[in-house]
C-alpha angles and dihedrals in degrees: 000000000000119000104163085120105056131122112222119208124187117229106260086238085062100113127240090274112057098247115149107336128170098236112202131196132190112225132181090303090327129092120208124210140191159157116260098205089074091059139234086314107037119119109299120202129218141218140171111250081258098040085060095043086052093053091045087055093041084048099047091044095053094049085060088047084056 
């Protein structure tokens, strides 16, 4: 996948340094995601706009549960 036009974003829980921070990038219905400790060309995941949309809920579900 190309991904030389995406437009990478940091979690807004990523702290004031850098550090290891989840990078995220909207693409043509899809939305890439990555480490960014492993750098600009580390391994990048992909989901479908829904499939996101499911993990943030399953996410957002499982933090209430802790």
């Amino acid at each position: 996948m190309d991904l030389t036009g995406a437009v990478w974003r940091k979690s807004s829980y990523s702290g004031p340094n850098g550090g290891n921070c989840v990078e995220v990038a909207r693409l043509h219905g899809l939305v890439a995601f990555r480490d960014s400790k492993n750098g600009p060309d580390g391994p990048v995941l992909t989901l479908a706009d829904e499939e996101w949309r499911t993990l943030l809920r399953a996410i957002h579900r499982s933090r209430k549960i802790l």
